[in-house]
C-alpha positions in Angstrom: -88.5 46.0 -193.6 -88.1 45.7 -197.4 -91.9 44.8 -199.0 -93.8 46.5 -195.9 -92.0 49.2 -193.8 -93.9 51.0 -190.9 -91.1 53.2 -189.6 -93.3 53.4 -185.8 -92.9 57.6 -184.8 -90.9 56.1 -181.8 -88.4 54.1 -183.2 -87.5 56.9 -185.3 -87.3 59.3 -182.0 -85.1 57.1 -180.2 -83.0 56.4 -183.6 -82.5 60.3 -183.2 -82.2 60.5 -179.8 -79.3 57.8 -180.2 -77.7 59.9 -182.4 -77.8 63.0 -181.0 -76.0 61.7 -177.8 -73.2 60.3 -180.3 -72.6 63.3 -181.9 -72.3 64.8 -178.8 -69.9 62.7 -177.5 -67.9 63.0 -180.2 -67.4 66.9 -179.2 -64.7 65.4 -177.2 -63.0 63.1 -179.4 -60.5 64.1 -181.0 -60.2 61.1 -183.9 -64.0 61.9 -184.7 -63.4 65.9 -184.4 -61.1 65.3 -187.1 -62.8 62.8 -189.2 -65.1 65.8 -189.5 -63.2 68.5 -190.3 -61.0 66.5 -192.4 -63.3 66.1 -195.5 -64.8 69.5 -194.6 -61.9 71.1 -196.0 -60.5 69.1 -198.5 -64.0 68.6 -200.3 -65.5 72.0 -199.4 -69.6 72.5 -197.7 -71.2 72.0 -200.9 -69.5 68.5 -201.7 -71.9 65.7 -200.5 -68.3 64.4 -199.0 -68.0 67.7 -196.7 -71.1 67.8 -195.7 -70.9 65.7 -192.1 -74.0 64.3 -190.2 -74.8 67.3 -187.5 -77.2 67.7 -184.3 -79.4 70.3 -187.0 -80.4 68.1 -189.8 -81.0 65.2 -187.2 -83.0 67.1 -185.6 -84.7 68.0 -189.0 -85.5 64.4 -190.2 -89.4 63.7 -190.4 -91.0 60.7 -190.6 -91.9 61.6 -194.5 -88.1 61.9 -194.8 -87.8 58.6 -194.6 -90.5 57.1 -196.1 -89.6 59.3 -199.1 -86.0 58.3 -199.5 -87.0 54.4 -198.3 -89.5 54.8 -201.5 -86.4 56.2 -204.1 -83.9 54.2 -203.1 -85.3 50.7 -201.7 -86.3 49.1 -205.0 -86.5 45.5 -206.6 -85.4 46.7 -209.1 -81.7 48.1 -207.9 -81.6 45.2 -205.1 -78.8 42.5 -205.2 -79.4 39.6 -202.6 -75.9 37.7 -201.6 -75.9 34.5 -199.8 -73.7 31.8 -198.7 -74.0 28.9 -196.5 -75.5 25.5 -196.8 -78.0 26.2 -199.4 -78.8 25.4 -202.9 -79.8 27.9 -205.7 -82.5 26.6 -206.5 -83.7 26.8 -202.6 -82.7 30.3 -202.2 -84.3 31.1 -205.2 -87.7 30.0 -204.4 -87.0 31.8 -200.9 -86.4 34.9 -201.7 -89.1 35.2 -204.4 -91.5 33.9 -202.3 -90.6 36.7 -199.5 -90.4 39.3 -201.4 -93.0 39.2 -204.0 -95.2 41.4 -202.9 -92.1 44.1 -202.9 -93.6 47.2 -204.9 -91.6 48.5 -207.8 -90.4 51.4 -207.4 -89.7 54.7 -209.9 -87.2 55.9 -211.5 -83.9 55.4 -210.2 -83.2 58.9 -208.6 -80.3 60.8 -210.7 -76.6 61.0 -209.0 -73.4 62.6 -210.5 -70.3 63.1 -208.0 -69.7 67.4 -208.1 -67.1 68.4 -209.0 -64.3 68.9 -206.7 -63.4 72.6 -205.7 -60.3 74.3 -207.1 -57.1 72.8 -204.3 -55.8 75.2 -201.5 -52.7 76.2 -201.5 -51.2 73.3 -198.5 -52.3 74.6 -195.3 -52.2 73.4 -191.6 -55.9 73.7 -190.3 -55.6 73.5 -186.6 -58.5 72.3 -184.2 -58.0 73.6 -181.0 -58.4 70.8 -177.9 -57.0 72.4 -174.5 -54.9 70.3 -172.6 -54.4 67.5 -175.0 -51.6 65.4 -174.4 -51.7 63.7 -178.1 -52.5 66.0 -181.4 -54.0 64.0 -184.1 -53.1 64.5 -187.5 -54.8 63.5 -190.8 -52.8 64.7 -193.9 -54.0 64.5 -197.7 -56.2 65.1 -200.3 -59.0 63.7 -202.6 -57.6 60.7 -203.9 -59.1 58.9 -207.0 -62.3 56.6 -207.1 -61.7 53.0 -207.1 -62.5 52.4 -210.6 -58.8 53.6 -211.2 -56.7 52.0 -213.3 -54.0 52.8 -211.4 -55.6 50.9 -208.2 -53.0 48.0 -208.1 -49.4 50.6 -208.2 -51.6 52.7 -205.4 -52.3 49.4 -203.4 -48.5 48.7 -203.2 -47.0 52.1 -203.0 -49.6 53.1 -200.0 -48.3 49.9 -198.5 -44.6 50.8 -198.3 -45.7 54.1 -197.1 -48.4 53.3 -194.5 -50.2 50.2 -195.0 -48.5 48.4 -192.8 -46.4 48.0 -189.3 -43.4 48.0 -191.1 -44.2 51.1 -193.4 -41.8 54.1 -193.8 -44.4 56.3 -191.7 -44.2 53.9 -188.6 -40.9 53.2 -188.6 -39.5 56.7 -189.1 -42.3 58.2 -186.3 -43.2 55.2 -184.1 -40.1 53.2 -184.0 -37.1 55.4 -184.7 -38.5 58.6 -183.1 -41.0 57.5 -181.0 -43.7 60.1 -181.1 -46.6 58.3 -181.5 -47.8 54.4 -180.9 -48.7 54.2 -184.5 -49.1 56.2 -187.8 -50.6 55.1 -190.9 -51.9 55.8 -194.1 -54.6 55.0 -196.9 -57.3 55.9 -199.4 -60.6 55.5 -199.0 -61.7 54.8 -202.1 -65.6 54.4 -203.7 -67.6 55.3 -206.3 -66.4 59.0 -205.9 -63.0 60.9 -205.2 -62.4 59.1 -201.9 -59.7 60.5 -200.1 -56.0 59.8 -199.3 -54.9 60.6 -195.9 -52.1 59.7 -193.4 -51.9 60.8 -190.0 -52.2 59.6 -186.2 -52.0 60.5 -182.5 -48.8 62.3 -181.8 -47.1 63.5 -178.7 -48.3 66.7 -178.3 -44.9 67.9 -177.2 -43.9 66.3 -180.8 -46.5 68.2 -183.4 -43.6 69.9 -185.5 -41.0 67.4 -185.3 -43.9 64.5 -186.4 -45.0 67.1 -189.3 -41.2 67.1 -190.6 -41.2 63.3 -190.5 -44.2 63.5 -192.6 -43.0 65.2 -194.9 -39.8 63.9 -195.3 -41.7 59.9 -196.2 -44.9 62.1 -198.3 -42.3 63.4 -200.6 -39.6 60.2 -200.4 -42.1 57.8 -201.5 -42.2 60.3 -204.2 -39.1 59.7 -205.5 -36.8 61.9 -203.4 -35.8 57.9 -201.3 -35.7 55.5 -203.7 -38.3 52.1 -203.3 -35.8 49.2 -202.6 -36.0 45.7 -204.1 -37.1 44.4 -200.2 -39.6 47.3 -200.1 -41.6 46.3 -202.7 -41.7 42.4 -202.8 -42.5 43.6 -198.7 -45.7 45.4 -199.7 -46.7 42.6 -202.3 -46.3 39.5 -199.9 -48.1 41.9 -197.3 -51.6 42.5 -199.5 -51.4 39.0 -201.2 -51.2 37.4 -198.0 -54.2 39.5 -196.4 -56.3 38.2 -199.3 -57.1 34.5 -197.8 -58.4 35.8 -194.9 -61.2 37.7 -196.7 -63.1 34.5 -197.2 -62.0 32.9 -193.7 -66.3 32.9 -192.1 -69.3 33.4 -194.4 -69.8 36.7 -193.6 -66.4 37.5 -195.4 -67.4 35.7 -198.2 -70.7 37.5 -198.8 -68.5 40.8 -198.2 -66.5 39.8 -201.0 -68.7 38.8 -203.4 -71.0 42.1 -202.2 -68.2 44.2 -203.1 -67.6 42.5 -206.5 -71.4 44.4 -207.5 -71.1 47.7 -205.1 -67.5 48.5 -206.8 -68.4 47.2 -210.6 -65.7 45.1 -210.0 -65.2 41.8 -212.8 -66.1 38.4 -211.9 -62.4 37.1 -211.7 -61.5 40.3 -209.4 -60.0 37.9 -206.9 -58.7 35.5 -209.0 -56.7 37.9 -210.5 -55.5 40.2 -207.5 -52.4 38.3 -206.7 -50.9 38.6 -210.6 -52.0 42.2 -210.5 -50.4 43.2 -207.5 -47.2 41.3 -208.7 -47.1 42.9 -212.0 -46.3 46.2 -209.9 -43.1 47.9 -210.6 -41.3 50.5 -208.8 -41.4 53.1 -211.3 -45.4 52.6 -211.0 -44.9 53.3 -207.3 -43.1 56.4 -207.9 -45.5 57.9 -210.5 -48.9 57.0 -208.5 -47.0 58.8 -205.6 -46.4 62.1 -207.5 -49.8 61.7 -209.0 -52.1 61.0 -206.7 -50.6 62.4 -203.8 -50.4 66.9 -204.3 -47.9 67.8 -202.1 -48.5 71.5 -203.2 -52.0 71.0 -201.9 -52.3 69.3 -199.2 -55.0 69.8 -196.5 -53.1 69.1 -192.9 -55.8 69.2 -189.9 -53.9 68.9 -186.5 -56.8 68.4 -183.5 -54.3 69.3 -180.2 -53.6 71.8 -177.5 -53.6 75.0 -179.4 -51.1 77.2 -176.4 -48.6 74.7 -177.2 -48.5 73.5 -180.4 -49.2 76.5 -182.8 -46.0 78.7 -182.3 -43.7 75.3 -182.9 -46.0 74.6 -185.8 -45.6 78.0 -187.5 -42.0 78.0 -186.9 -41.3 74.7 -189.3 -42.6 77.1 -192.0 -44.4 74.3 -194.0 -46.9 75.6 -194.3 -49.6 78.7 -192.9 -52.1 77.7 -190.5 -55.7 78.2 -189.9 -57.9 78.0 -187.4 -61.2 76.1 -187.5 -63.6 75.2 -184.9 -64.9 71.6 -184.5 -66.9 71.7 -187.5 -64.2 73.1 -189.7 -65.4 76.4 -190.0 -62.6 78.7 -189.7 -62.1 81.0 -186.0 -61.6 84.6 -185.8 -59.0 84.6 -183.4 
């Protein structure tokens, strides 16, 4: 696949064909109807993040398409080969250059900057209409920061207290306390770009507004507006320190870790160093990445649910306007 690709006309046709019968199925999913419009509207159509796969440009995919982009971006050059098991260096070495000698350089490394990100929206509500949903499923947020931030440690913890775990304010407040969904959550997804921040979850349909309060009332308390206690914090420390071990419980974890050490431009001591890093953590740190990294002027809020029902209850919290989109995030005349 690497030195000698043939890319047969027929694997590529059922690759396609594959896809095409995901996509559509995915016309009646509500998780995957907003994990497309979700980025759609926070990043905008011209943004390589808004631009979703779709049943078009599958369709428009050539066989030179792909020998082109295998040629650009499958290189010798740009490769990293990770392995862990049984072996020796010296054997994996002779292995791999064997294999792959006859790999032919490439060119030039194509050219890549991120865009830059549109101008925020004012906060708005983009509703997805689903008929007859029983569950409307929220995803709530904005472009977050890449994960070359200094500030990745504070975000690590405060996202924690907020919605990185089953204990978080977001599923206690709206699983546990008021019961309108079966979990809530939160994160940032970050890369080499402005990944993004979002919280959300299936809610009751019957529960849309109230759950919007609720998460809005623990967007702005992480904030500052409720105060990060003492148990809070050393909570959301013991929680991602403890995680950490189980990274590097098989070999394929290993080689995950040590492949994201290269993919992120992350040092050699990364993990050696987490644990102190996360402890160093302060409250006042969690407060300021909250007001910084989370816009609660400008927050995109997509809602996938039973239109009839939800909307007038939705406009009547007066957070914030709403729009229509269809399943693509293009916004509805009606």
């Amino acid at each position: 696949m690497l030195v000698n690709p043939t890319f047969p006309a027929d694997a590529l046709e059922r690759l396609r064909g594959q896809r095409l019968v995901a996509l559509e199925q995915a016309k009646a999913q509500p998780n995957a109807i907003a994990g497309r419009v979700y980025p759609r509207v926070l990043y905008g159509a011209s943004h390589p993040f808004g631009q979703p796969i779709t049943e078009t440009t599958v369709k428009a995919i050539t066989r030179d398409d792909v020998v082109a982009f295998h040629k650009a971006f499958f290189q010798p050059g740009r490769a990293v080969v990770t392995v862990v098991g049984d072996v020796s260096a010296a054997a994996v070495k002779t292995t791999i250059e064997h294999a792959l000698a006859a790999w032919p350089k490439g060119g030039e490394k194509p050219a890549f900057t991120y865009p830059s990100l549109p101008p925020p929206s004012s906060m708005t509500i983009y509703l997805v209409d689903k008929p007859g949903a029983a569950q409307s499923t929220f995803a709530i947020g904005n472009p977050g920061p890449p994960r070359s931030t200094p500030d990745y440690y504070s975000l690590q913890v405060m996202n924690t207290i907020l919605g990185g775990m089953f204990q978080s304010r977001l599923n206690a407040n709206i699983r546990e306390e008021k019961g309108y969904s079966y979990g809530v959550n939160s994160g940032f997804a970050y890369g080499k770009g402005p990944g993004a921040f979002r919280a959300g979850g299936d809610i009751v349909s019957a529960k849309s507004d109230a759950a919007l309060v609720e998460f809005m009332k623990e967007l702005r308390g992480i904030g500052g507006s409720r105060p990060v206690t003492d148990d809070e914090l050393s909570m959301a420390k013991d929680s991602l320190i403890q995680r950490l071990p189980a990274q590097f419980a098989s070999v394929q974890g290993i080689n995950g870790a040590i492949t994201t050490l290269w993919t992120q431009t992350l040092p050699a001591d990364y993990y050696q160093q987490y644990g102190a890093k996360i402890g160093a953590v302060t409250k006042e740190d969690v407060v300021r990445v909250a007001k910084q990294y989370i816009d609660l002027d400008h927050l995109a809020i997509v809602i996938v649910g039973d239109r009839a029902s939800i909307e007038a209850p939705l406009k009547a919290t007066g957070i914030a306007p709403i729009v229509v989109t269809d399943i693509e995030g293009n916004r509805s005349g009606s």
